[in-house]
N, C-alpha and C positions, 0 to 999 in steps of 0.2 A: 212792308207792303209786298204783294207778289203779285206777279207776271202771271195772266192767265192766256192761253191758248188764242190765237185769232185778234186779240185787242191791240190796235194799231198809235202807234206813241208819236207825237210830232217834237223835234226840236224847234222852241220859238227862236233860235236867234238864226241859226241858219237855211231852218224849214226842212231839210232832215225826216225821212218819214220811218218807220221801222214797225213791223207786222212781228209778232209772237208767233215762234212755230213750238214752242217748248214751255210748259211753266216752269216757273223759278223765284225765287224767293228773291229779293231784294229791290232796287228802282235802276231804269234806265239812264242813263247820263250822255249828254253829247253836249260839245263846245263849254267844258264844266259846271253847267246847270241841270238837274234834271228834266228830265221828257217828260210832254206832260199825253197824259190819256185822250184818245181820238174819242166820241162817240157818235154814233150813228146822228142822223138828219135826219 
């Protein structure tokens, strides 16, 4: 999976929020579970 530009990740256990300024290949992780994908409302 990769990281695209702009797309905002939340941690569910902490709530932890993290914005993409760079793409990148691989998945986000915080409090050892990964982050999951924000999408717009």
């Amino acid at each position: 999976m990769a990281t695209k530009k702009d797309q905002v990740y939340k941690c569910q256990v902490c709530t932890n929020e993290v914005k993409v300024t760079g793409e990148g290949a691989g998945i986000l992780v915080c409090c050892a579970k990964p982050m999951e994908l924000q999408t717009s409302k």
